[in-house]
Structures are given as C-alpha cells and as structure tokens.
VEXMAR-236759 format. One record per residue (C-alpha): residue number from 1; residue in three letters; x, y, z. Coordinates in steps of 0.05 Angstrom, whole numbers, plus 5000, padded with zeros to 4 digits. Last residue first. Layout:
REM VEXMAR-236759
<node pos="NUM" code="ALA" px="X" py="Y" pz="Z"/>
...
END
This chain:
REM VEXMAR-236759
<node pos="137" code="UNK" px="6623" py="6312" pz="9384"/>
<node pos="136" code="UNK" px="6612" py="6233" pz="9394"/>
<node pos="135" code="UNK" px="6653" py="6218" pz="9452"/>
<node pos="134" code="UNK" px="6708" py="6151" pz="9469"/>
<node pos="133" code="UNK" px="6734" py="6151" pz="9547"/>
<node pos="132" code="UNK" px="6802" py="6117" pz="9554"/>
<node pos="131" code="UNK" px="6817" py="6097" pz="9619"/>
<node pos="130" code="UNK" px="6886" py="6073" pz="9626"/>
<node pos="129" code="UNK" px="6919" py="6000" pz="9626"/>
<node pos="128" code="UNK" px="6861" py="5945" pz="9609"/>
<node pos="127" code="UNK" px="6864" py="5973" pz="9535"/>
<node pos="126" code="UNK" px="6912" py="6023" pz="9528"/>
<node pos="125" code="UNK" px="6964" py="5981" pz="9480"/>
<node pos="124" code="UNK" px="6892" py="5952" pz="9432"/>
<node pos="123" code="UNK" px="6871" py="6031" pz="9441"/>
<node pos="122" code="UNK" px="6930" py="6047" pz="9405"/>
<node pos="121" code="UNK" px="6934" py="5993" pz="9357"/>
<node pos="120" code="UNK" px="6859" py="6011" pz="9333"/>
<node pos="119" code="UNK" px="6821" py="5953" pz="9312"/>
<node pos="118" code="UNK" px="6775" py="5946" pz="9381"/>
<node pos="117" code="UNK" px="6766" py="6013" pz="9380"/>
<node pos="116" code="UNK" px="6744" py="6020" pz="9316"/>
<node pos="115" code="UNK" px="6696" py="5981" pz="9324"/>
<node pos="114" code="UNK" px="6663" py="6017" pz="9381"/>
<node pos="113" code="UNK" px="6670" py="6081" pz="9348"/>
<node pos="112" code="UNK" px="6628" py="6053" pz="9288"/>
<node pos="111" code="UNK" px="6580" py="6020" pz="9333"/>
<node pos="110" code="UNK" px="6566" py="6082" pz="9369"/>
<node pos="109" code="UNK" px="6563" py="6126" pz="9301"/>
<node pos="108" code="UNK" px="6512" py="6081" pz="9276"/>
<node pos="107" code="UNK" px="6470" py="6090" pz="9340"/>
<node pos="106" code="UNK" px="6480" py="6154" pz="9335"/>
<node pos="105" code="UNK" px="6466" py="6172" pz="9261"/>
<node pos="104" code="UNK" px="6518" py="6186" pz="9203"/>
<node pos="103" code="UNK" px="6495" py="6232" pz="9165"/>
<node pos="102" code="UNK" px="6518" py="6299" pz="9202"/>
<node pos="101" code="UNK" px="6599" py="6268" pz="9183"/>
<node pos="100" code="UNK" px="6629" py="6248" pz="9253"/>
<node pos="99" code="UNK" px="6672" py="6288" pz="9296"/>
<node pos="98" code="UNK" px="6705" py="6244" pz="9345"/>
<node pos="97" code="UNK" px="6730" py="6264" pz="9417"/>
<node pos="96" code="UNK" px="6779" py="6209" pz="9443"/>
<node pos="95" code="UNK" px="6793" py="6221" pz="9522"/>
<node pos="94" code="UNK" px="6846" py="6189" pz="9552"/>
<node pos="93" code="UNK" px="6879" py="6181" pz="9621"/>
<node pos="92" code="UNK" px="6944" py="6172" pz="9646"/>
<node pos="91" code="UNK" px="6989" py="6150" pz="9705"/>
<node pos="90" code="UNK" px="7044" py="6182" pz="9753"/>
<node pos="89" code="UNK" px="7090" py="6168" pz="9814"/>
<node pos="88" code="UNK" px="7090" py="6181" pz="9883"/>
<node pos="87" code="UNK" px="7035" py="6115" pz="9897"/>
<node pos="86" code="UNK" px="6978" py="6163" pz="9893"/>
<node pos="85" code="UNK" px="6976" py="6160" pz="9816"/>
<node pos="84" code="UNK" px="6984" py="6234" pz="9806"/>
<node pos="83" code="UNK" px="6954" py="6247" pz="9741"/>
<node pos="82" code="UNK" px="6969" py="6265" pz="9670"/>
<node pos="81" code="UNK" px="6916" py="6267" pz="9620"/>
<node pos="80" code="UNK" px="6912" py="6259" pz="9552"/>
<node pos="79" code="UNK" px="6862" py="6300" pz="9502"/>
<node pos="78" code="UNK" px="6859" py="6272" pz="9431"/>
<node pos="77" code="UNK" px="6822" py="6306" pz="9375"/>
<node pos="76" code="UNK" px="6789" py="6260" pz="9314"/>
<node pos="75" code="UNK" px="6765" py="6284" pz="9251"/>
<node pos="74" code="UNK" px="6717" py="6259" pz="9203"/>
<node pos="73" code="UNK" px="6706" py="6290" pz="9136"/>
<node pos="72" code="UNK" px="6720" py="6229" pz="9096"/>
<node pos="71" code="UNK" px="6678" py="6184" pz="9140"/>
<node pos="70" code="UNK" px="6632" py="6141" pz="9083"/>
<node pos="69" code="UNK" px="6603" py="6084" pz="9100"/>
<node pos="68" code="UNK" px="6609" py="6033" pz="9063"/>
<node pos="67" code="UNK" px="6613" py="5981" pz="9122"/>
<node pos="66" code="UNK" px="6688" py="5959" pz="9109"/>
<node pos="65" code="UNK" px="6700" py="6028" pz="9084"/>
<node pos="64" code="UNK" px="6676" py="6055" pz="9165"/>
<node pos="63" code="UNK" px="6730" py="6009" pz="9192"/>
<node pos="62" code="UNK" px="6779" py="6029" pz="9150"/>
<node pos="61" code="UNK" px="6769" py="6106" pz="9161"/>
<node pos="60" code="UNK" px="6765" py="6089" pz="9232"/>
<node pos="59" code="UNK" px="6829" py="6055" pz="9247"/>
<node pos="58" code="UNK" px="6844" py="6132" pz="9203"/>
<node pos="57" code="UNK" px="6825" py="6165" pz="9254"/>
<node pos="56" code="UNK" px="6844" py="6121" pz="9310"/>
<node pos="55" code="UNK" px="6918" py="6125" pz="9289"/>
<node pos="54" code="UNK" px="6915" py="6204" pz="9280"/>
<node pos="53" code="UNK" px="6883" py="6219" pz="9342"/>
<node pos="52" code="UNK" px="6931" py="6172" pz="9388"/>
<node pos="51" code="UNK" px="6994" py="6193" pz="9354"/>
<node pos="50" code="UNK" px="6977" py="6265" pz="9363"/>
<node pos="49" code="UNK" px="6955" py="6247" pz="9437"/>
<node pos="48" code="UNK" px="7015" py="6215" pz="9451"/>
<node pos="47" code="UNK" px="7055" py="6267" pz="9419"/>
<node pos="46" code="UNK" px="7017" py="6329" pz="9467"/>
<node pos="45" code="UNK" px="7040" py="6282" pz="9535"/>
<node pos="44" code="UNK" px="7104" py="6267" pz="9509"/>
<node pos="43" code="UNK" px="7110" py="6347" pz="9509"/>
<node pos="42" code="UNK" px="7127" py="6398" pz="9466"/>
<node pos="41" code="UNK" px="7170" py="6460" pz="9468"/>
<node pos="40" code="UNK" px="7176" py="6523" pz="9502"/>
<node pos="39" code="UNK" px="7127" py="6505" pz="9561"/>
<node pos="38" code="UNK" px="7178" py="6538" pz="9608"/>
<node pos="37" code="UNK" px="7160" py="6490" pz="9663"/>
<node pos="36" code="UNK" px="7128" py="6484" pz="9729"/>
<node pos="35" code="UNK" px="7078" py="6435" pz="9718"/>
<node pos="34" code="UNK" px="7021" py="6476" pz="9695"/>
<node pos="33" code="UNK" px="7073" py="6508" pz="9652"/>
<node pos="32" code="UNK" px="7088" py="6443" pz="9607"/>
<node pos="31" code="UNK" px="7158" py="6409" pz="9611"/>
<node pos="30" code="UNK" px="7186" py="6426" pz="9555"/>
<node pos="29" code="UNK" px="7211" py="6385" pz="9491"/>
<node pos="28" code="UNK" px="7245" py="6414" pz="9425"/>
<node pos="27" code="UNK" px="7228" py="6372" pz="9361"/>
<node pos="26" code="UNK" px="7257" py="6327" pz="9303"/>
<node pos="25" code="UNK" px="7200" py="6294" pz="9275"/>
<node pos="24" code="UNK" px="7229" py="6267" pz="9200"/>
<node pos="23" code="UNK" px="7302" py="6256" pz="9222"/>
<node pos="22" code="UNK" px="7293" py="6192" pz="9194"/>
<node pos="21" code="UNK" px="7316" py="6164" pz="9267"/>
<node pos="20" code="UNK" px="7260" py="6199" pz="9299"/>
<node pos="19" code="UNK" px="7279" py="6258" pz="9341"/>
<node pos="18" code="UNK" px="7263" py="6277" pz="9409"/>
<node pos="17" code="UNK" px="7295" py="6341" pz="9443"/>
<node pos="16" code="UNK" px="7314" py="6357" pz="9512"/>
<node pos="15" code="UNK" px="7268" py="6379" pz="9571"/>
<node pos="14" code="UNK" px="7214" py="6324" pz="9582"/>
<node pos="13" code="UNK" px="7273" py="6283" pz="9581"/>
<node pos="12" code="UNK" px="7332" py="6263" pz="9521"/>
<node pos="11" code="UNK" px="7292" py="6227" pz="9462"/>
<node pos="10" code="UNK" px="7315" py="6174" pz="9418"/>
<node pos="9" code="UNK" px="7251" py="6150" pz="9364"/>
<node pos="8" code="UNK" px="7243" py="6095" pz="9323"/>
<node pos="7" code="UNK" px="7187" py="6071" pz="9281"/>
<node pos="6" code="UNK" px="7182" py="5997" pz="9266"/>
<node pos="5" code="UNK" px="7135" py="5976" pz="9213"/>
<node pos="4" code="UNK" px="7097" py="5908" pz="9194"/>
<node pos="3" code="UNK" px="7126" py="5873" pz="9255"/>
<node pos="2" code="UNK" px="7144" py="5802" pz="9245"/>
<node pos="1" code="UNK" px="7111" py="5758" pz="9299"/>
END
C-alpha cells in the first residue's frame, strides 16, 4: 500500500534534540522532573499527545461534516501516561478529553467520538495496544 504522506523525524534520547527532516519541528528534549530530569525541553511523551490531539481533532472534524454537524469550536487535549509495565520496562496509557460545541447532545456526542475513533490513524495504531479512554468535557 502506497502511503499518502511520510513524515520523518531523527531524534537523539529523551535528552537530545528531535527534528523533522523539513526542519519544521526542531526541538530540545528532557527527561521530565517527575522522572529525575531537568524538564528543559520536551518529551516523546508531550509529542505523542500533540500528535494524538490534533489527529483526532480534525478525524473528528470529518466525521462530524459527513453527518452535518457542525464541530468548528471543538477542541481536543491529550494526556499520555507512562507506566512501569512490571516486566522492568515501560507502557502507555491514553486519555482523549473532547470539548464539544453546547449543541451537540450526549448521545450525539457518544456516537460522534465513537466514530471518530474508529477513523482516526492514531487510535487505529493504539487500538488493541494501550488503553485509551475517550471523555466528553
């Protein structure tokens, strides 16, 4: 299957740099403070969730359109976890918090985050991998 983009990225550590190979993200990484670090810089932790957040927002800004409804002021914040995975190493966890426009109702706004789940690239990677817990705010 041809892919429809490629993004590429060369990073050094949690305490290096990562840069994209446009030059376009170009930033310092740290190791957080809660795990001993300067917390200077980012983390892959803080990009994942970026990456997450913006993807499903606009997964659902094409989902919503395909039901005319209308999620222009929508936002979507991404909190990852990093946890101990017993085994001496590490895993993840997700939570999605989406802000939906006052007229869109619950049950709507279920189905809505339920679709676009299913569309979204980055919950079709997570899916069956780490928890990822989807919230109405």
């Amino acid at each position: 299957m041809s892919a429809l983009y490629t993004a590429t990225a060369t990073a050094s550590g949690r305490d290096g740099r990562a840069v994209t190979s446009d030059k376009k993200l170009d930033v310092t990484l740290a190791m957080p403070k809660e795990l001993g670090g300067s917390g200077e810089g980012t983390n892959p932790e803080q990009l994942f969730a970026a990456g997450y957040s913006a993807c499903f927002a606009s997964a659902l800004g094409l989902v919503a359109s395909k039901k005319n409804i209308d999620v222009a002021d929508a936002s979507v914040t991404g909190e990852v976890g990093l946890h101990p995975n017993g085994s001496g190493g590490f895993s993840l966890s997700v939570t999605l918090r989406v802000e939906l426009p006052d007229h869109v109702d619950d049950e709507t706004g279920r189905e809505l985050l339920e679709a676009t789940h299913q569309v979204c690239p980055y919950s079709n990677a997570t899916r069956g991998n780490i928890p990822v817990e989807l919230v109405r705010e």
